[in-house]
C-alpha positions in Angstrom: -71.4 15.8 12.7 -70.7 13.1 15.3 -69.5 10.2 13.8 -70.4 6.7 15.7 -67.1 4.1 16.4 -69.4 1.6 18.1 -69.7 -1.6 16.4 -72.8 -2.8 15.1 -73.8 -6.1 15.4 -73.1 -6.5 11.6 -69.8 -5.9 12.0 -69.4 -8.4 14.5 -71.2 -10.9 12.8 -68.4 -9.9 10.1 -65.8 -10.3 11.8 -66.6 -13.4 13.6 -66.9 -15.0 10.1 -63.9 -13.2 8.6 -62.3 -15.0 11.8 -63.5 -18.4 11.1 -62.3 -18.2 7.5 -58.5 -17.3 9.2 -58.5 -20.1 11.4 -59.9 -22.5 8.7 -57.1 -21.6 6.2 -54.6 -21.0 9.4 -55.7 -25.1 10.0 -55.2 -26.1 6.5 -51.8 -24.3 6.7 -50.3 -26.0 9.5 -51.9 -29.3 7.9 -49.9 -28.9 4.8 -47.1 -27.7 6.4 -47.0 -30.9 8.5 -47.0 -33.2 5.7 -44.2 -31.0 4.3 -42.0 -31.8 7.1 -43.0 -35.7 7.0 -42.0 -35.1 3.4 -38.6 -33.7 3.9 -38.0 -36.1 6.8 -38.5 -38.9 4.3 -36.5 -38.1 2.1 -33.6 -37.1 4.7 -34.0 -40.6 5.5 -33.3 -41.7 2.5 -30.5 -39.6 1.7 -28.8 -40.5 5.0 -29.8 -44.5 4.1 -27.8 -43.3 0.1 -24.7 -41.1 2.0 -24.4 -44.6 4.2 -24.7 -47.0 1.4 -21.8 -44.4 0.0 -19.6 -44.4 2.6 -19.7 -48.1 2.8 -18.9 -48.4 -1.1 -15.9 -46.3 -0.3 -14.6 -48.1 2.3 -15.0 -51.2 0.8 -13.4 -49.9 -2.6 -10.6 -48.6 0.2 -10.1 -51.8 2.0 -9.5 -53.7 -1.7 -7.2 -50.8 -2.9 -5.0 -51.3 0.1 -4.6 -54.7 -0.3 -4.3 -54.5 -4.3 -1.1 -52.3 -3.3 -0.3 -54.1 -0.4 0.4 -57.3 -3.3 2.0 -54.8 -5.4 4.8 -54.1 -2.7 5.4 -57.6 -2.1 5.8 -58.6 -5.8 8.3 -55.9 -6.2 10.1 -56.7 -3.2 10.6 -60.3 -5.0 11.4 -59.1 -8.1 13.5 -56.5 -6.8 15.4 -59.8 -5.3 15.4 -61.6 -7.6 17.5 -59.2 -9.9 19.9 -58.7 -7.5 20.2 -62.5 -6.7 20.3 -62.1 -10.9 23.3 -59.3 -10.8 25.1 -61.4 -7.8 24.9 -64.7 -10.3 26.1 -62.8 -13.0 29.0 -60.8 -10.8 30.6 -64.4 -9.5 30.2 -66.0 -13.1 32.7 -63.2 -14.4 34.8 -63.7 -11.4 34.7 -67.0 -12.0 35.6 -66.5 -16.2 38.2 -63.9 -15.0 40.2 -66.5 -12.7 39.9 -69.0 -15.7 41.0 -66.7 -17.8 44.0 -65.8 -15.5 44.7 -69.4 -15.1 44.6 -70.6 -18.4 47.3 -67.7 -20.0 
C-alpha cells in the first residue's frame, strides 16, 4: 500500500490556524516581555536615584567627620601647649625656690 504525503486542504486549514494561535501568543509574549523591561528599567532608576542619595549621605557624613577631627587636632595641639607652657611654669618656679633656697642658707 501507497501511502499519500500530500497535504489535504484540512491540514492546511490546520495549520494555518495552529499558526495564528503562535503568532497571537508569540504577540502577547513580546508584549509582556516589554513591560517587563519598562518594569526593571524603573526600578533601575530608582535604585540608581537610592545608590545616589547614598553616596551623597556618605560624603556628607565624610565631609563632617573630617572636620569633627580636623577640631580634635587642633584642641589637642592647645592642650598639648598648654601643659608644656604648664611644665615650663612649674620647671622656672622650682628654679626660682632652688635659688631662694640657696640664697637664704
Amino acid at each position: 500500500m501507497v501511502k499519500n504525503n500530500n497535504a489535504t486542504k484540512t491540514d492546511i486549514r490546520s495549520l494555518k490556524a495552529y499558526i495564528k494561535r503562535l503568532e497571537k501568543n508569540t504577540k502577547a509574549d513580546v508584549k509582556e516581555l516589554k513591560t517587563d523591561v519598562g518594569s526593571l528599567k524603573t526600578n533601575m532608576k530608582i535604585l540608581e536615584n537610592k545608590f545616589d542619595n547614598l553616596k551623597t549621605d556618605m560624603l556628607e557624613m565624610k565631609v563632617e567627620i573630617l572636620g569633627e577631627l580636623k577640631d580634635m587636632r587642633e584642641e589637642s595641639a592647645a592642650h598639648n601647649f598648654s601643659h608644656m607652657r604648664i611644665n615650663d611654669d612649674l620647671q622656672n618656679h622650682d628654679e626660682q625656690i632652688k635659688k631662694l633656697e640657696t640664697a637664704t642658707v
